[in-house]
VEXDREN-2710 file (C-alpha; in Angstrom, 1 decimal):
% VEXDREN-2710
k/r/px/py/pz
1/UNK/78.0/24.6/179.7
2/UNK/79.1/26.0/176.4
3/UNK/77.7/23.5/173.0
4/UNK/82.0/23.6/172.5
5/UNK/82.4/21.9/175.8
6/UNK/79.4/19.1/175.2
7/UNK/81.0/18.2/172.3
8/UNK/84.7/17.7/173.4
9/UNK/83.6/16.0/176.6
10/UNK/81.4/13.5/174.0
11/UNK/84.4/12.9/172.0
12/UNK/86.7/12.6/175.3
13/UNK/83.5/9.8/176.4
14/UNK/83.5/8.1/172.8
15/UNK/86.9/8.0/172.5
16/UNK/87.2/6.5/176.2
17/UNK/84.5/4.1/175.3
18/UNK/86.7/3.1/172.1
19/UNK/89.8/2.2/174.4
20/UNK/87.8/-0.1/176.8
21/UNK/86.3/-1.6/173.9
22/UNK/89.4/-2.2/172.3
23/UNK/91.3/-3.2/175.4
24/UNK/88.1/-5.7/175.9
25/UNK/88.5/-7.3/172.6
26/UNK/92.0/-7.7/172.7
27/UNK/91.9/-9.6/176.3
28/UNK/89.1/-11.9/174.6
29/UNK/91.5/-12.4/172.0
30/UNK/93.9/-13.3/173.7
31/UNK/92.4/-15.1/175.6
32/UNK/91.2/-16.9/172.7
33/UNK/94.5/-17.6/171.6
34/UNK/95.3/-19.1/174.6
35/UNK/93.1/-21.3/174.7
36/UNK/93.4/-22.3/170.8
37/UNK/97.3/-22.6/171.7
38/UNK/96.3/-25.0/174.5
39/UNK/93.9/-27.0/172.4
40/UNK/96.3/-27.9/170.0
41/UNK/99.4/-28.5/172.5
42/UNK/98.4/-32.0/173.6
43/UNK/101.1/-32.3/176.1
44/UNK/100.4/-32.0/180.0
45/UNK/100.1/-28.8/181.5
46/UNK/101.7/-28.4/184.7
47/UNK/101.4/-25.7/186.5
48/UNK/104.4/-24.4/188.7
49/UNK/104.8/-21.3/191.0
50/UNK/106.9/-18.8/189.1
51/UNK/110.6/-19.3/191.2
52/UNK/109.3/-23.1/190.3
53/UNK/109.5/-22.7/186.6
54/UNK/112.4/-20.9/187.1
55/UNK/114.4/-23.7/189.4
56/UNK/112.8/-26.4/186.3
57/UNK/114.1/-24.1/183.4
58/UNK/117.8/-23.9/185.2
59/UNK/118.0/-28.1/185.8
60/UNK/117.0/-28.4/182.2
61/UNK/119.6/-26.0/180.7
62/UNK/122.3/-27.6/183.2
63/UNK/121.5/-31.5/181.8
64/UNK/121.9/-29.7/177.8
65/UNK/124.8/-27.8/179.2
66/UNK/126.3/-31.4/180.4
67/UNK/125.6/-33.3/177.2
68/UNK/127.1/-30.1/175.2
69/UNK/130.4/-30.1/177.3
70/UNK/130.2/-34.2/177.8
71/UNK/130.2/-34.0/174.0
72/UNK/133.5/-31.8/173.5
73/UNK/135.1/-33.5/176.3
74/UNK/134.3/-36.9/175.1
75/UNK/135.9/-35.6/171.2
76/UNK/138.9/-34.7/173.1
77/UNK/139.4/-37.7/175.1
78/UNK/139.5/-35.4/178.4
79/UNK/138.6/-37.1/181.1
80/UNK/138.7/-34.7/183.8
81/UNK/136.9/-32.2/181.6
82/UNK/134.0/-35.0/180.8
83/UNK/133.5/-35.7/184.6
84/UNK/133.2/-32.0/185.2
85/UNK/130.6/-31.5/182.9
86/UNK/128.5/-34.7/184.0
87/UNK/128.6/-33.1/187.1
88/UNK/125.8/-30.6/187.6
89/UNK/123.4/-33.4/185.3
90/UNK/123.4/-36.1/187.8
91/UNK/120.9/-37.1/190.9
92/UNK/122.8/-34.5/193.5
93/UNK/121.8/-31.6/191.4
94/UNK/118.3/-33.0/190.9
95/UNK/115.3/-30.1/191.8
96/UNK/114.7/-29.4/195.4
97/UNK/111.9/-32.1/197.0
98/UNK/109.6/-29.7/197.6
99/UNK/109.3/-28.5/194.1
100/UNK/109.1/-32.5/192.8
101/UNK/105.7/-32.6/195.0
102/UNK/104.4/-30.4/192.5
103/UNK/105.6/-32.4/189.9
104/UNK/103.4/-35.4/188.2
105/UNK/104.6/-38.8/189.0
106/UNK/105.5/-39.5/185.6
107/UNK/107.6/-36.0/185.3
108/UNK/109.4/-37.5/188.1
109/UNK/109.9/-40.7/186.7
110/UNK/111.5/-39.3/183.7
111/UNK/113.8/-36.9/185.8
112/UNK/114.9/-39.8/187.9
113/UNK/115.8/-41.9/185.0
114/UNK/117.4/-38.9/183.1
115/UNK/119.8/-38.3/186.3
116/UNK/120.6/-41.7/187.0
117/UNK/121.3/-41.7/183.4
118/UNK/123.9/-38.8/183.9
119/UNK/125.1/-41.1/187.5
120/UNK/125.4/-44.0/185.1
121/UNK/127.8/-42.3/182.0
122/UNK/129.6/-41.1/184.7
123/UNK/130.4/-44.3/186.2
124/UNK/130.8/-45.5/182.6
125/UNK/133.2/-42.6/182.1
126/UNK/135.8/-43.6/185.4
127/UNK/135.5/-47.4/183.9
128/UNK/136.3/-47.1/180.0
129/UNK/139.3/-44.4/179.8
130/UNK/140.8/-44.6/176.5
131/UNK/139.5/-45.5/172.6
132/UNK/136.2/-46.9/174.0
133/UNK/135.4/-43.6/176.1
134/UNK/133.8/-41.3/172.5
135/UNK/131.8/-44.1/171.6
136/UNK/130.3/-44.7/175.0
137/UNK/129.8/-41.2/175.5
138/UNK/127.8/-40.6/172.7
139/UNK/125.5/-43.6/172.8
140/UNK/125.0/-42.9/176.4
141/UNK/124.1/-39.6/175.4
142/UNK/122.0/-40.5/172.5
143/UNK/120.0/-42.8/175.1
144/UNK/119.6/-39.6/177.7
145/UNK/118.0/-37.7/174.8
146/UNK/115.6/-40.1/174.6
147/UNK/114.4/-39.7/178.4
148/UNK/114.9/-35.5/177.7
149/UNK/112.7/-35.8/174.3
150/UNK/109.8/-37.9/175.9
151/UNK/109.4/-35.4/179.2
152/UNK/109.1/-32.4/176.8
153/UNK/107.1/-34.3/174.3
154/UNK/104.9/-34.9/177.8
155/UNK/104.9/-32.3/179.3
156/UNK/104.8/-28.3/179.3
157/UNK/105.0/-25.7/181.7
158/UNK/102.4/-23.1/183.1
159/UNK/102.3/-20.7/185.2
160/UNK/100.3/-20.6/188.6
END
């Protein structure tokens, strides 16, 4: 073997020995980061299969997607329109059993008593038509915040 060739296969090794250094560090770092970022997140991790998180992400953006619509229905005094968008928010549409196994029992308490909330405006709603129905929609809705607000404050999401 030529001196030429020791030296470029040395640089090849050194330069190899750089990247799995480098890729190293940067997995300890982040690793690091992760655990920093879990340290100061004080809520419970829970840890859900991925198509888990998924089916928790898409109930959560359906109860926002009912108080959104509840809201502009309620502003509008549209009845049929409020019902409909109370609809995918209540216990019915509430995550399959399965996945609420791997829930913690407070998580579920919460959920229950958001949905019911939902089951309840919507009784409310087929009650009070008329001047009353704004008002009752919104502090109904103000009250379901609260049971949204105290899961996420609660709880957070990981993946298994």
């Amino acid at each position: 073997m030529r001196l030429s060739s020791r030296v470029l296969i040395a640089a090849r090794l050194t330069v190899a020995a750089l990247a799995i250094t480098t890729a190293c560090r940067a997995g300890d770092e982040e690793s690091s980061r992760l655990t920093l970022q879990a340290s100061l997140d004080p809520r419970t991790p829970v840890a859900l299969p991925p198509e888990g998180q998924q089916e928790v992400l898409r109930e959560m953006r359906a109860m926002l997607g009912a108080m959104g619509g509840a809201m502009a229905a309620a502003a509008s005094r549209d009845t049929v329109a409020l019902l409909a968008a109370l609809a995918p928010a209540g216990t019915a549409a509430a995550a399959d059993p399965a996945l609420e196994e791997l829930l913690p029992p407070a998580w579920r308490e919460l959920a229950e008593r958001t949905h019911g909330g939902f089951d309840s405006l919507t009784a409310a709603v087929r009650r009070i038509r008329g001047e009353g129905l704004p008002d009752t929609v919104l502090a109904r809705l103000g009250q379901l915040t609260g049971t949204c607000t105290a899961c996420h404050d609660a709880f957070r999401i990981t993946l298994r």
